[in-house]
C-alpha positions in Angstrom: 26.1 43.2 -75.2 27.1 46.3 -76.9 30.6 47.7 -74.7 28.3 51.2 -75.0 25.4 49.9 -73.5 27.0 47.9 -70.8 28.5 50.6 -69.5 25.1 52.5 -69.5 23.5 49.4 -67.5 26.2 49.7 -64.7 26.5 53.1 -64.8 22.5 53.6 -63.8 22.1 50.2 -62.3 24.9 51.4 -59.6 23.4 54.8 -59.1 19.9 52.7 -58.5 21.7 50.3 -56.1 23.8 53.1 -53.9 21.3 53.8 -51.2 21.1 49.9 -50.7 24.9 49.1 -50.9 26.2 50.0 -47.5 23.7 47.9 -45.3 23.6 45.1 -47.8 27.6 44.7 -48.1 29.2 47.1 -45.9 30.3 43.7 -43.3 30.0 41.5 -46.0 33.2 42.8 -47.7 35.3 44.6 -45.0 37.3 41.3 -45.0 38.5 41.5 -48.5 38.8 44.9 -48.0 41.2 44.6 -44.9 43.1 42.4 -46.8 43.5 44.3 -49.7 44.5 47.8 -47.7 47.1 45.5 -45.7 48.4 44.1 -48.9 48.7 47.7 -50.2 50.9 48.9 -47.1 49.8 52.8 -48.1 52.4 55.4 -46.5 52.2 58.2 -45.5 52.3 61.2 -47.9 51.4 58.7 -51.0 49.0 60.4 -53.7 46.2 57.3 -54.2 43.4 56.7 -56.8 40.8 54.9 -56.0 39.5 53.2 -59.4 35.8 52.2 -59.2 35.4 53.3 -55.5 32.2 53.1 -55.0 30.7 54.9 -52.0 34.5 55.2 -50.9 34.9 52.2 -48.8 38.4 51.5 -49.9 39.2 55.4 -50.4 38.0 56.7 -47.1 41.1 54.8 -45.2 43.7 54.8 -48.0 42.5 58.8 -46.8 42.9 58.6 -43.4 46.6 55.7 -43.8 48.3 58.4 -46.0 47.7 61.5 -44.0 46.4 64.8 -44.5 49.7 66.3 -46.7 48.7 63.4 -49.7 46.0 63.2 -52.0 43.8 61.0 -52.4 41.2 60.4 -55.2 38.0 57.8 -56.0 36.4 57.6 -59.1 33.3 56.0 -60.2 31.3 55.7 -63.1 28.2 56.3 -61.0 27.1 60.0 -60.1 25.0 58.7 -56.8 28.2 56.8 -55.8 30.1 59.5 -55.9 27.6 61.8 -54.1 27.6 59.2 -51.6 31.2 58.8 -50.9 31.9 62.6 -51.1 29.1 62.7 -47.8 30.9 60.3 -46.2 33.8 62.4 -46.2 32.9 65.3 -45.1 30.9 63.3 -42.7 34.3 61.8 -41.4 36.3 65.6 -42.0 38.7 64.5 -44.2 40.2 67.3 -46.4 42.5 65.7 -48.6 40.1 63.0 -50.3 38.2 63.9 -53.0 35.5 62.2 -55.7 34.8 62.8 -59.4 32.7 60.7 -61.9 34.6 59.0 -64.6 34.8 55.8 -66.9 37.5 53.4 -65.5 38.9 52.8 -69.1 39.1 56.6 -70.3 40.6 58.4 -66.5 40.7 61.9 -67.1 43.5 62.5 -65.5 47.1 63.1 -66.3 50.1 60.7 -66.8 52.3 59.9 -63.6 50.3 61.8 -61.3 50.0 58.3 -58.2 52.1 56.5 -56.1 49.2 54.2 -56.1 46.0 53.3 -58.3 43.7 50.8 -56.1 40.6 48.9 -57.5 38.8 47.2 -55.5 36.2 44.6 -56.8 35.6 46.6 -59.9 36.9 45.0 -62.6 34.7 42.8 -63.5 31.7 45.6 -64.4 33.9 47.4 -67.0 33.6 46.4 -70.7 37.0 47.0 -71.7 39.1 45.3 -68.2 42.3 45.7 -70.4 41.8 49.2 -71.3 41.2 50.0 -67.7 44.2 48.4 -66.6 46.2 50.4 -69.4 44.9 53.2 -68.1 45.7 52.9 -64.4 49.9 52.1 -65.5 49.6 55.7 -67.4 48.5 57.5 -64.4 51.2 55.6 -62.1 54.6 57.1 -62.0 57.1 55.1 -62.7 57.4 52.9 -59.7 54.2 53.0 -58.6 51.9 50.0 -58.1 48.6 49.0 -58.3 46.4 47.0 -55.8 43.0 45.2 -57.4 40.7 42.5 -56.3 37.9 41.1 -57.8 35.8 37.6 -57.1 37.1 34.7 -57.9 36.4 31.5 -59.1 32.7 31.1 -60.4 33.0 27.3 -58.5 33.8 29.3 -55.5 31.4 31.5 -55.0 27.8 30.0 -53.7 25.7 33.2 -55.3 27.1 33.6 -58.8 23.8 31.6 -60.0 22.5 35.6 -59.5 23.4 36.2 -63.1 21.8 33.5 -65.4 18.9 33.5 -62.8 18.0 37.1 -64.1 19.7 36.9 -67.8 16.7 34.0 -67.8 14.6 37.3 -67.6 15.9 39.6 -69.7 17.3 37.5 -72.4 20.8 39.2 -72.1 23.9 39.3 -70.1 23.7 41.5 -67.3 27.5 41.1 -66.4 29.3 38.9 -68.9 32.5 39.2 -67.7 32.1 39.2 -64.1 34.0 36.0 -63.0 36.4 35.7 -66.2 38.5 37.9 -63.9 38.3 35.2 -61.2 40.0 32.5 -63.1 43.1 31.2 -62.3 46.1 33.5 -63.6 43.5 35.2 -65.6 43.7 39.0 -63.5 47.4 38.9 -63.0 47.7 38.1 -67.3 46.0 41.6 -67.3 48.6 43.0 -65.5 51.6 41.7 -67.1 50.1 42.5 -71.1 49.7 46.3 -69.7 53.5 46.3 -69.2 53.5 46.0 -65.0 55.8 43.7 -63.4 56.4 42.5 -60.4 53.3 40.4 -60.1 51.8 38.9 -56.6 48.7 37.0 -56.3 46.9 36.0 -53.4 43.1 34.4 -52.8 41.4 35.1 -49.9 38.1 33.3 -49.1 34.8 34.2 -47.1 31.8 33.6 -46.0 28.7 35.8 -46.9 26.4 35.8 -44.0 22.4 36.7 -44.1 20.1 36.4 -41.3 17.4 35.5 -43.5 16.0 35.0 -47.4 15.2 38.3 -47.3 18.5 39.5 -46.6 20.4 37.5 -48.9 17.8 38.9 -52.0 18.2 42.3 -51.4 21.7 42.6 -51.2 21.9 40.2 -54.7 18.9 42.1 -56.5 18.6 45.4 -55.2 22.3 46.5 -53.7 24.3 45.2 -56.7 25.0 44.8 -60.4 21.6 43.6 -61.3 19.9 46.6 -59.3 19.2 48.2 -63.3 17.3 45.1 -64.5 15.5 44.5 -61.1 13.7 47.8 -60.8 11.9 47.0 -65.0 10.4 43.3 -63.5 7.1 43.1 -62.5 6.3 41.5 -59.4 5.3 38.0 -61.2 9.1 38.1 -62.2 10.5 39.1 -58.7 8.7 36.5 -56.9 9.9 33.6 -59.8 13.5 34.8 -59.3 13.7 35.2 -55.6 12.4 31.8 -55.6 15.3 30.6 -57.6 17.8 32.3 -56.2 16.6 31.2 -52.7 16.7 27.5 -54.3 20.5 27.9 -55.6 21.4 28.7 -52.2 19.9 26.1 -50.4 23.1 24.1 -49.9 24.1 26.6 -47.5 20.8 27.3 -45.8 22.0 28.0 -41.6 18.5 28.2 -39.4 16.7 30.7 -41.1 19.6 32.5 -42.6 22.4 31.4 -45.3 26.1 31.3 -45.0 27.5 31.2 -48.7 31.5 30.7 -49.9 33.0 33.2 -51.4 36.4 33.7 -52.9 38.3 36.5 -54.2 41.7 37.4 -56.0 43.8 40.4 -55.0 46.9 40.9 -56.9 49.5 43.8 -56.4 52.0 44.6 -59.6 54.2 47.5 -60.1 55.1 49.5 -62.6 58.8 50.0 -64.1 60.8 52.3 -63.1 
């Protein structure tokens, strides 16, 4: 797919997808998440970006760990995303977080401006991953690190048969580089060709947990990447691929609910200084 054109499909797919995202993977991902705060051991009166933040689930407590005299800042490709974080702050009074709309491989911001440039589990939707990565060293000062995760191994994760199950339907790739991330060294290679050092790498594991079919379809079709292509098929095409989605995850079928593998890869890097 044209770099152009996947960046429209996630850009419109996640503004579809934002009202569904918190109840479909709020508890799913506050693991990872955890993990991936912890690893970045924010201080107090760090400035933070928050790369691909979503509706500010990682950005909300970098918000509240580096104290009201820091800055903190999320950005997202999607408008309702942003909307959505920016309520939950205010929501939660937080005056020194803030959230602008931007494209994770051109930042419109200015060099050296973070102690710290987080992205959590958004890699894998941006065309240009090594751009993006570029990008986040010019805004670091020197010193500064970054903190990223993204899903691992396709092997290791019971859902990723999501994608060909709806590229069957559309006769494209929806996410073509999701899980290239996910392989082996491939995510901490991205760091070292931008020029960071000082590599780590851990990966963490779960378990996905749905009390039922319908459950475990919504959060794949309606509350994620695949939200854009989901809301153009007819209900012929819905019922086929719930159906074989439902199928793929039989393996891990718990009473009338599922309990799929997951695995993820977080890796911190730093830049020189």
């Amino acid at each position: 797919m044209d770099p152009r054109l996947q960046t429209r499909v996630q850009r419109y797919g996640w503004d579809l997808a934002a009202d569904d995202y918190e109840p479909s993977w709020s508890a799913q991902l506050a693991g990872v998440q955890a993990t991936l705060l912890a690893t970045a051991a924010l201080a107090p009166g760090e400035q933070v970006l928050d790369v691909a933040c979503g509706n500010g689930q990682i950005t909300l407590p970098a918000a509240a760990a580096v104290g009201a005299q820091a800055r903190v800042l999320g950005v997202d490709l999607s408008q309702r995303m942003v909307d959505t974080a920016t309520q939950r702050a205010l929501l939660r009074a937080l005056p020194n977080v803030a959230f602008a709309r931007m494209d994770a491989a051109r930042l419109a911001l200015p060099d050296g401006g973070f102690d710290v440039v987080l992205c959590s589990l958004g890699l894998m939707y941006v065309p240009d991953p090594d751009a993006a990565v570029r990008e986040m060293w010019r805004v670091l000062r020197p010193g500064g690190r970054v903190v990223l995760s993204v899903w691992g191994e396709r092997a290791r994760c019971g859902w990723a048969t999501l994608f060909e199950i709806v590229d069957a339907e559309v006769a494209s790739e929806v996410c073509p580089l999701f899980f290239g991330l996910g392989g082996r060294d491939a995510l901490a290679g991205l760091c070292a060709g931008a020029g960071l050092e000082r590599i780590r790498q851990q990966r963490p594991s779960a378990t996905l947990a749905y009390a039922d079919g319908e459950e475990a379809c919504r959060a794949a079709f309606v509350g994620g990447p695949v939200a854009l292509a989901w809301s153009r098929f007819p209900e012929d095409v819905r019922d086929r691929a719930r159906a074989r989605y439902l199928d793929s995850l039989a393996a891990w079928r718990d009473g009338a609910g599922y309990r799929v593998p997951a695995e993820f890869v977080i890796v911190t890097a730093v830049k020189p200084g």
